[in-house]
TORKENU-419206 format. One record per residue (C-alpha): x, y, z; residue in three letters. Coordinates in steps of 0.1 Angstrom, whole numbers, padded with zeros to 4 digits, always signed. Each point is the difference from the previous one (the first is absolute). Layout:
<atoms>
XYZAla
...
</atoms>
This chain:
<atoms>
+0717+1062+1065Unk
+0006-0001+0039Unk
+0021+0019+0017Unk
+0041-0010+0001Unk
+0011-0007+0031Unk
+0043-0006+0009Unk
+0007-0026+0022Unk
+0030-0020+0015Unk
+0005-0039+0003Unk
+0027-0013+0021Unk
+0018-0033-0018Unk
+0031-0014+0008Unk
+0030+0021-0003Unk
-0019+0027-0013Unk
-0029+0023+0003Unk
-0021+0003-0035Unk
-0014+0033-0008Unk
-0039-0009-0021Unk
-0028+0021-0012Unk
-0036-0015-0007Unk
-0026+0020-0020Unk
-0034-0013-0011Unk
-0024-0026+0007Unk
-0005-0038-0010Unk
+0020-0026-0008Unk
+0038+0001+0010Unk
+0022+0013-0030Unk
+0037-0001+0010Unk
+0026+0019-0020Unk
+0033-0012+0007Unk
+0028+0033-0012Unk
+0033-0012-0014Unk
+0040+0006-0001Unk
+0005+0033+0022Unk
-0040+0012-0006Unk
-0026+0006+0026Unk
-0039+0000+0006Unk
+0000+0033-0020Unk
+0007-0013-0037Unk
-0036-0014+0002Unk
-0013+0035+0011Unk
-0014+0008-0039Unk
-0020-0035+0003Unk
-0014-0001+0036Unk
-0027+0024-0005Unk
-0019-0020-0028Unk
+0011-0035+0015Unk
-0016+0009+0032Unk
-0036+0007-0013Unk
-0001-0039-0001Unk
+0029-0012+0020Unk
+0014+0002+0040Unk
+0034+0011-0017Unk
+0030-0007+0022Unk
+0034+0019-0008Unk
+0035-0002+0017Unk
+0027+0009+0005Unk
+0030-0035-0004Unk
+0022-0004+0031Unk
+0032+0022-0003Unk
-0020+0021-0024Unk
-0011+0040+0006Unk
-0022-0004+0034Unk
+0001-0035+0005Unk
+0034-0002+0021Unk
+0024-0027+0014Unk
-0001-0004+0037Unk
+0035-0010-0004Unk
+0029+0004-0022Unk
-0006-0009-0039Unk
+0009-0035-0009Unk
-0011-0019-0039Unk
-0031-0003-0005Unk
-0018-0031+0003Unk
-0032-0009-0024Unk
-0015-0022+0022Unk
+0002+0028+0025Unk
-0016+0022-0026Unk
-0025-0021-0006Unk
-0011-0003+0038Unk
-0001+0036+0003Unk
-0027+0000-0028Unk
-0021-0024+0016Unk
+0003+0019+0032Unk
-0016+0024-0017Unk
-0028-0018-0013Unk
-0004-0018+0030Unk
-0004+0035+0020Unk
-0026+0014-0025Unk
-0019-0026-0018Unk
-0021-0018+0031Unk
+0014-0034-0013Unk
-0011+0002-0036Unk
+0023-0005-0026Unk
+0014+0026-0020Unk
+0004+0014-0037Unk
+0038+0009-0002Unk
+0021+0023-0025Unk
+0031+0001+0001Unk
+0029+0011-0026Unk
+0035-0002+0000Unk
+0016-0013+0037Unk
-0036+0007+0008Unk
-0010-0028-0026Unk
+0027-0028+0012Unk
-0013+0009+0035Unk
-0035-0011-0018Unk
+0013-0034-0014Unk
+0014-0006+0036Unk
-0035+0007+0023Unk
-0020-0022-0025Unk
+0028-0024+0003Unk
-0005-0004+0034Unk
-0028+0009+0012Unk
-0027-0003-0032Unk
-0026-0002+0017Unk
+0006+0041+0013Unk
-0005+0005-0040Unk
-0027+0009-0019Unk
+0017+0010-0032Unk
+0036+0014-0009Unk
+0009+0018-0024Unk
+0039-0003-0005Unk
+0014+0033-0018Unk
+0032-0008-0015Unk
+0019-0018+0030Unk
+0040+0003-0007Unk
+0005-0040+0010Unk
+0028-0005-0030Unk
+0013-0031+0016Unk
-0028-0016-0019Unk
+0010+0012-0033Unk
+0020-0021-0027Unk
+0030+0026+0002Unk
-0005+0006+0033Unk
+0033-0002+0008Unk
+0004+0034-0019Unk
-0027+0015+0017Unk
+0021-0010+0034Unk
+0029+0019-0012Unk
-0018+0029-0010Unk
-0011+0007+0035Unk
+0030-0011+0018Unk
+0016+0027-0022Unk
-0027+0027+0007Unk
+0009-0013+0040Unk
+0038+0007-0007Unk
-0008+0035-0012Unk
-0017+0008+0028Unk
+0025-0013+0021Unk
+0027+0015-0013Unk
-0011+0031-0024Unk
-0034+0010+0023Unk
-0033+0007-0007Unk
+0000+0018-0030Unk
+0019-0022-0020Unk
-0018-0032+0012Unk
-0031+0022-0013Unk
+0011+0002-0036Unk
+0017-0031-0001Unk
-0039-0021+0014Unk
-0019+0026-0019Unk
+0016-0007-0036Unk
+0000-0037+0004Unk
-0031+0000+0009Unk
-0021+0020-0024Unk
-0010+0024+0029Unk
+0018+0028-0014Unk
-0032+0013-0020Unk
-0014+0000+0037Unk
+0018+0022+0016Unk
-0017+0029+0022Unk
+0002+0038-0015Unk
+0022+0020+0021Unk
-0007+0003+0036Unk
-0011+0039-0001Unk
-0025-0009-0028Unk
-0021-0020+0020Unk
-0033+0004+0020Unk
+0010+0000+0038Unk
-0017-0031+0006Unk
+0023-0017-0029Unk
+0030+0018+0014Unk
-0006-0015+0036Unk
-0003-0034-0014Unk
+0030+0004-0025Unk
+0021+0015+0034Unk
-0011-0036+0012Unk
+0010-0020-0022Unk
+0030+0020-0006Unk
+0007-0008+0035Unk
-0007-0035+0001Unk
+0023-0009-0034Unk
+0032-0011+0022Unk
-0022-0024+0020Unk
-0013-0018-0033Unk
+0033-0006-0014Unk
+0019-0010+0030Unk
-0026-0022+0015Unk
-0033-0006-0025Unk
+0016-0005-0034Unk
+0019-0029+0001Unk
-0023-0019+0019Unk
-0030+0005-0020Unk
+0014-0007-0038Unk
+0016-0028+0015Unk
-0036-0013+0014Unk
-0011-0034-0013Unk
-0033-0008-0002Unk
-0015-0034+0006Unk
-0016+0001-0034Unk
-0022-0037+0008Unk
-0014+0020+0030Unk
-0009+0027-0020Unk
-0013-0023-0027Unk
-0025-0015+0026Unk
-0018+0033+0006Unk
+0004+0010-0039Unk
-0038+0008+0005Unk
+0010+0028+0024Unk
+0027+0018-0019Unk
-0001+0027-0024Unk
+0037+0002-0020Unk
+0003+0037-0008Unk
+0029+0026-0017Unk
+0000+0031-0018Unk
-0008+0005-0028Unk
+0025+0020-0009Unk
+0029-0017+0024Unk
-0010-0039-0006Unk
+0032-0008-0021Unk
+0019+0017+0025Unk
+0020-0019+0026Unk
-0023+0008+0027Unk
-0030-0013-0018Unk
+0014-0033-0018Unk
-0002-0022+0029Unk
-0037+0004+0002Unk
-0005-0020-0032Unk
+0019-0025+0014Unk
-0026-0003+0023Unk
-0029+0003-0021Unk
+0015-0032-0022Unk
-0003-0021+0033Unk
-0032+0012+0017Unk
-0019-0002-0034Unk
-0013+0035-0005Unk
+0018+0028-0026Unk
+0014+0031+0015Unk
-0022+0031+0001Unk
+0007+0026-0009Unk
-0004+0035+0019Unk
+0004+0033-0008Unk
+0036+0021-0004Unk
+0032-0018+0013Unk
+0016-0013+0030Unk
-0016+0027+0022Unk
-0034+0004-0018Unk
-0019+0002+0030Unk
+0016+0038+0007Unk
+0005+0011-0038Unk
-0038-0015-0010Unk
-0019-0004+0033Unk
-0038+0001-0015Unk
+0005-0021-0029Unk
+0020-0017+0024Unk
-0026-0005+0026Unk
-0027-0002-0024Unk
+0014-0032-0013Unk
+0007-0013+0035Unk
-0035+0000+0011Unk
-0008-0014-0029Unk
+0019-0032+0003Unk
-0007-0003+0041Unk
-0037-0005-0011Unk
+0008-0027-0017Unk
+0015-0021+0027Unk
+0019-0020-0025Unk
+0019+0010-0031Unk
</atoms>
């Protein structure tokens, strides 16, 4: 495994905070919600024996700051800022992308529009409900986590998204428990929560995608969840997916957040399906 080395990439609006470890082909891993480069930290050491493994941080998240004031995100936006990246490390090849959660819709957006950037994604769980049959449920279970936060703060909003989303199993042990490099990046992500519901939540579950677009690089997409989180709301939509590109959902270990709680299984199963350059 090379050394890691911290960089900085100027995109518009915003200046993105990414850390590359490793050698070979370009492996980007694309955080969710309020996360950062650093819930991939347990699985960059053994991806990066084989990969040029490319973390960051998403804009308005932890080091990756506005240049201006906040505004909603936008996907499309999101996805640019991934190809950015690949376009500042890979030398022109394509890519093998992860990403789960926001990180995942940002995923279904790049190969969207730029396939050929894409090697391979794997789509963890992305939380696009408006594709669901009772989507309309889904829609008013965020705009009521949205009204929490609005109007009860943070703590409230946390409860109310982490119970209606299964995510309450997955919540970190107290903050003086942890290791200081957990505690750094829980302080982060603590810090970042207020961002993610005023400006990312909202637009992300209510993120179509253009499933025929998808469905003409089916060879190119790996539908992925939990396998302890794939009935959950976060992890249904995949399937929904899956029916219309033509491949079944598969499955990974732990829940929604697997990566963190199971990083070498994790991993182990990651590498295994990028070898295989199709499903």
């Amino acid at each position: 495994m090379g050394a890691k080395t911290v960089n900085k990439l100027a995109v518009p609006e915003a200046t993105l905070h990414y850390e590359v470890t490793g050698s070979g082909p370009v492996l980007l891993l694309i955080a969710g919600g309020g996360t950062d480069a650093g819930v991939f930290s347990g699985m960059v050491g053994q991806l990066a024996a084989e990969y040029t493994v490319v973390t960051y941080d998403p804009r308005g998240n932890s080091r990756s700051r506005y240049d201006a004031d906040a505004t909603d995100e936008c996907v499309e936006q999101s996805a640019a800022d991934a190809l950015a990246l690949i376009d500042a490390v890979s030398g022109g090849e394509p890519a093998y992308v992860f990403g789960s959660s926001s990180g995942a819709i940002t995923g279904l957006e790049l190969i969207t529009r730029w396939p050929d950037r894409v090697r391979m994604l794997v789509a963890h769980e992305p939380p696009c409900t408006e594709i669901l049959p009772d989507a309309d449920d889904a829609r008013a279970f965020f705009d009521e986590v949205y009204d929490t936060y609005r109007n009860d703060g943070l703590m409230a909003a946390d409860v109310v998204f982490m119970m209606g989303t299964g995510m309450d199993d997955d919540a970190m042990p107290p903050m003086e428990d942890l290791l200081p490099e957990y505690r750094e990046l829980a302080e982060r992500m603590q810090a970042n929560a207020a961002n993610f519901y005023e400006h990312k939540l909202l637009p992300f579950t209510r993120y179509q995608p253009d499933l025929d677009a998808l469905k003409r690089v089916s060879d190119r997409i790996v539908p992925a969840a939990g396998l302890e989180s794939y009935a959950n709301l976060p992890g249904r939509p995949i399937a929904v997916i899956a029916d219309h590109v033509g491949w079944p959902v598969v499955m990974f270990p732990g829940g929604h957040g697997g990566y963190s709680s199971h990083p070498a299984p994790f991993a182990t199963h990651l590498a295994h399906l990028l070898k295989t350059d199709t499903v």
